[in-house]
Structure formats: structure tokens, C-alpha cells
C-alpha distance (Angstrom), angle and dihedral (degrees) to the residues before:
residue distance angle dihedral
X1 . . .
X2 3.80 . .
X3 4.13 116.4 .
X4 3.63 111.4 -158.2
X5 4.10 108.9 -166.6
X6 4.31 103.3 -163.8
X7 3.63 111.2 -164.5
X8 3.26 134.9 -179.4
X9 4.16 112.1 -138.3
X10 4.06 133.7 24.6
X11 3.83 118.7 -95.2
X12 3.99 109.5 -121.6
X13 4.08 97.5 174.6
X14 3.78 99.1 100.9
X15 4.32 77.1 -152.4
X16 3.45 86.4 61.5
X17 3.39 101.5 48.4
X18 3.64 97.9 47.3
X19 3.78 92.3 50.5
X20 4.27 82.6 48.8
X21 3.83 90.4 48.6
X22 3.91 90.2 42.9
X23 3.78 97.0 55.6
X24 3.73 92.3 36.9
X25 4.17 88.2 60.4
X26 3.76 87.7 46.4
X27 4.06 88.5 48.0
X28 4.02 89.7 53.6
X29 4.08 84.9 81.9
X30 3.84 100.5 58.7
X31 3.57 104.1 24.0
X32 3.92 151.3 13.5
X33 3.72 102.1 -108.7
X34 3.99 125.0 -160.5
X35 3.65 117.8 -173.8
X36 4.00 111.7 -166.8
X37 3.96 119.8 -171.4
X38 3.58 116.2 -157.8
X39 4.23 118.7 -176.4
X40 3.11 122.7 -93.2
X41 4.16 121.1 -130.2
X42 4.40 115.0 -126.5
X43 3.79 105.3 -114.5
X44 3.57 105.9 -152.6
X45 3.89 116.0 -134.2
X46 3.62 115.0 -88.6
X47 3.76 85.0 15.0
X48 3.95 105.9 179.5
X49 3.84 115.9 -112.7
X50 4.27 82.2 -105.3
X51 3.40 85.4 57.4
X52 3.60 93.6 42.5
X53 4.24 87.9 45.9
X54 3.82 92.7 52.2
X55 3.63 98.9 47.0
X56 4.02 91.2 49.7
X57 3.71 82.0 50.5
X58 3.83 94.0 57.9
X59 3.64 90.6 44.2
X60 3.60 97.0 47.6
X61 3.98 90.3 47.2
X62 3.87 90.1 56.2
X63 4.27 90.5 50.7
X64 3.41 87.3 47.4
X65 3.61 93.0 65.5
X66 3.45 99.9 65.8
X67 4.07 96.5 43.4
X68 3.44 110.6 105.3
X69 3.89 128.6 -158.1
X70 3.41 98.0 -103.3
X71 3.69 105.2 40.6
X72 4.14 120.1 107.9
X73 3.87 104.3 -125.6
X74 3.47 114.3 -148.1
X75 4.04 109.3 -176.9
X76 3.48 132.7 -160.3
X77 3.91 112.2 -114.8
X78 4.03 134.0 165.3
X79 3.39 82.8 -147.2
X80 3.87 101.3 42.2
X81 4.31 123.5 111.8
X82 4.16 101.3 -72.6
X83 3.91 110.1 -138.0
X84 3.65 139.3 -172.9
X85 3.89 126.3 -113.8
X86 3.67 88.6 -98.0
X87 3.50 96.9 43.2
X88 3.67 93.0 57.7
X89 3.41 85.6 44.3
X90 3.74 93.3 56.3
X91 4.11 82.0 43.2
X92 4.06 93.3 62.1
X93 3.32 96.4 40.3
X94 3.59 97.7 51.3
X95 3.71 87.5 46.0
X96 3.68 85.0 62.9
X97 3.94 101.8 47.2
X98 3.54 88.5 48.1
X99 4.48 91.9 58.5
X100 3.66 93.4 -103.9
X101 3.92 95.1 123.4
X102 3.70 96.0 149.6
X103 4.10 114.6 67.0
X104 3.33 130.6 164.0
X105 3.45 137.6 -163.0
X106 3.83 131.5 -157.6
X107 3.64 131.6 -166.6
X108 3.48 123.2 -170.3
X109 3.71 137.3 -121.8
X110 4.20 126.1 -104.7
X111 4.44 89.9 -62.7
X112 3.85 92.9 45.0
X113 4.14 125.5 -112.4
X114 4.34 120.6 -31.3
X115 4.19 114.0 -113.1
X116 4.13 94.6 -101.1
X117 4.03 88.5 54.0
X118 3.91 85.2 47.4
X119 3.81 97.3 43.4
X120 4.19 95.2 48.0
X121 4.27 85.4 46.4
X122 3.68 111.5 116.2
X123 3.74 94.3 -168.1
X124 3.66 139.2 23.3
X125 3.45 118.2 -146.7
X126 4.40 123.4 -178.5
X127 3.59 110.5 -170.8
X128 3.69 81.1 -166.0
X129 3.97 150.1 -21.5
X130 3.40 80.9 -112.4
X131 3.81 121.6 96.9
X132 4.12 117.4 -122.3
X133 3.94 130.7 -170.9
X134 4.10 97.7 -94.9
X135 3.60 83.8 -129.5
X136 3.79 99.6 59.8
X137 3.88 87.8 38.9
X138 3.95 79.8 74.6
X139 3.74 91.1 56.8
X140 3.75 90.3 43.6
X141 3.96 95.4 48.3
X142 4.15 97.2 45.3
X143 3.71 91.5 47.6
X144 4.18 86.9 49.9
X145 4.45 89.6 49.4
X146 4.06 85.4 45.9
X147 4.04 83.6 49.1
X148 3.45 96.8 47.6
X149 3.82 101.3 45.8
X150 3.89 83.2 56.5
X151 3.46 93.6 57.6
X152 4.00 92.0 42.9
X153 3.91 82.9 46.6
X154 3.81 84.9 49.0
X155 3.84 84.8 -130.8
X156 3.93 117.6 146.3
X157 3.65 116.4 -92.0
X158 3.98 130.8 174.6
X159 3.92 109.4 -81.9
């Protein structure tokens, strides 16, 4: 199966990127994993919600570019379906059963995801009402695939 994360921004917290790189080596077991970086637009403060609309929209026309036909797009959403480790789990690997071998998921930048990313999503998926840093929600989300190939794998994982 090949995991393609899309995210909008570059990680500067050497913490963060060691955690990234950590998971990512751990990931190399299960799964082929692609990790694509596209920039990130300034939002001015007190930006306008036009301003807010058209920087979404530049953001979501870079992800766009690197989601292909075939791929299973699983965005990050707030207000997306919240699921437990071993539901997500049970998510992947039906994914897989069912041919779709090549997912992807995209997490927005600081403003959240632009309508075209939203409309070609197959799946929303909140980790939370809460609100986290889009660049921790990378963190978050790799350590959650490594979790749930453990439990497909039926490997021991912290409870």
C-alpha cells in the first residue's frame, strides 16, 4: 500500500521533524510512504473571509497537483467523522481489500483546506473539535497510520 501525506507548509521545529523522520522510518515496514510539501500562502491578520477564500484557493490548487485519479483522498476536517485507532485501522485496511492501494491524505495549512480539495475528498476525518498547529497534525496523523498498521499487523501497540 502506498500512503501519500499532502501538506500544505514546511516544518521548521527541528522537534518536529525528528518525530516526522522517526515515524516515517518506522512506516518503511508496512507501507511506501510519500510525504509532499506544498507552500503555504501569508494570511494577513484580520484577513477578510475573501482573503481567506482566495488563499485556500491557491493552496488547494497547489495539492491538487499532485492528486492523481486513482488515489483515495482522505482530508483533514474539524468537522469530518472522528474515529478510534482501530477504526482507522479497520478504515486502511479495508481501503486495501477493496483495490484502493494508493491513499492520500491532506492536511491543510493555518485557514484549513480550499472547496476543490474538499469537493474531490473521499473521506473526512477530525482528529478532534479541537484546533491543532497543521504542522503537528502531521506528527499526530503518521504516528496514528504507524498505530494502525500494528493493530492490522496484530502487533502490540501502547493502549
Amino acid at each position: 500500500m502506498k500512503i501519500t501525506i499532502i501538506t500544505v507548509g514546511k516544518i521548521k521545529e527541528k522537534y518536529l521533524k525528528d518525530a516526522i523522520a522517526e515515524y516515517s522510518k518506522r512506516l518503511t515496514k508496512y507501507c511506501k510512504l510519500d510525504i509532499i510539501e506544498v507552500a503555504d500562502e501569508k494570511t494577513p491578520d484580520n484577513a477578510s473571509e475573501v482573503v481567506e477564500e482566495a488563499i485556500r484557493d491557491k493552496e488547494a490548487e497547489r495539492i491538487m497537483k499532485h492528486i492523481k485519479d486513482d488515489m483515495y483522498v482522505i482530508t483533514l476536517e474539524i468537522g469530518g467523522k472522528m474515529l478510534s485507532s482501530e477504526e482507522l485501522a479497520s478504515t486502511i485496511e479495508k481501503l486495501g481489500v477493496q483495490g484502493k492501494s494508493d491513499i492520500a491524505f491532506v492536511i491543510g495549512g493555518s485557514i484549513g483546506l480550499g472547496k476543490e480539495v474538499l469537493k474531490r475528498s473521499n473521506y473526512a476525518l477530525s482528529f478532534s473539535k479541537m484546533t491543532f498547529p497543521h504542522q503537528l497534525m502531521r506528527v499526530i496523523l503518521l504516528e496514528q497510520i504507524y498505530r494502525s498498521y500494528r493493530i492490522i499487523k496484530g502487533e502490540p501497540y501502547h493502549k
